[in-house]
N, C-alpha and C positions, 0 to 999 in steps of 0.2 A: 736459292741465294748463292750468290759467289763470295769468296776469299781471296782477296789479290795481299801479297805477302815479298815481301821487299826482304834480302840479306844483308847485312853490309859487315865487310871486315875490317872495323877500327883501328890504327895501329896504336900502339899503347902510348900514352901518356895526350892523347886526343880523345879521349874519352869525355871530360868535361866540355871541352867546344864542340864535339859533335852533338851533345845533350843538349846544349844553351841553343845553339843555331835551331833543332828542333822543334825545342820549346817557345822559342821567338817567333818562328817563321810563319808566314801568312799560308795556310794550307789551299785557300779558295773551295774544299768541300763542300761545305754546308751547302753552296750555291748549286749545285750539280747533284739533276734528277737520277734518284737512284741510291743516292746514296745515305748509310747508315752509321757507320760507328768506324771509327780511326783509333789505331792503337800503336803506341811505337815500345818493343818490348826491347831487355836486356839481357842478355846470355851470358853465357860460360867464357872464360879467360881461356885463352891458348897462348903458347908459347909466343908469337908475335903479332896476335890482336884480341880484341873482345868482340865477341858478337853481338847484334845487337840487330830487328826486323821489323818492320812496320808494317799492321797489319789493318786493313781495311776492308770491310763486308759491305757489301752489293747487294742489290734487288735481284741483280741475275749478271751474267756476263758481259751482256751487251748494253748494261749500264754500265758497265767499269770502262769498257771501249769504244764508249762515246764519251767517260770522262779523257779517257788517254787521246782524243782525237779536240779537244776543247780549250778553246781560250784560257779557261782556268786552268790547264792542266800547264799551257805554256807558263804561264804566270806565277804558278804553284815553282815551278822547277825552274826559273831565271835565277840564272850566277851558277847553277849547278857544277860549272866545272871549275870554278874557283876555289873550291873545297876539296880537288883532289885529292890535296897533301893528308888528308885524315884517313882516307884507304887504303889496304891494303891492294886494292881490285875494283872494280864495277861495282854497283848492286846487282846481287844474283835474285830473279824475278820468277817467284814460283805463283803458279794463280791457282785455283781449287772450286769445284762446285760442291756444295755442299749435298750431302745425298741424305743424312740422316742428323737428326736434331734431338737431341732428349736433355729435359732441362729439370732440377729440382724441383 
């Protein structure tokens, strides 16, 4: 399985429209083989933002790189750059194969 894992540095007091825009927004997942569980988590306060990463598990790698290459992915991320103003930067994109699983 893969981990594809999204950063993003919120600047403060955008904290609630980055949540609502999340919560609203059409992800187009579901539709796209491969795919498993979506998760958008919230971190730690720093001096001029909040963190905050979404995190998404795969079948394998080259699931997630046929979503990143897929209609839905365009579709998924239209207006992206309209929302600058809420970061501090980019998303910083870390991905992960998973090697080990142990579960209660």
């Amino acid at each position: 399985m893969y981990i594809a894992l999204n950063r993003f540095k919120v600047v403060h007091g955008a904290e609630e429209e980055f949540e609502t825009t999340w919560k609203n927004r059409e992800r187009h997942l579901a539709e796209v083989p491969g795919y498993l569980e979506f998760h958008m988590l919230k971190g730690a306060k720093f001096d001029d933002h909040t963190l905050y990463a979404s995190h998404t598990l795969w079948e394998s790698e080259q699931h997630f790189i046929n979503w990143t290459r897929s209609e839905a992915f365009r579709n998924a991320h239209k207006g992206a750059g309209e929302r600058k103003h809420m970061y501090l930067e980019g998303p910083h994109f870390e991905g992960f194969e998973i090697i080990l699983t142990e579960k209660r």
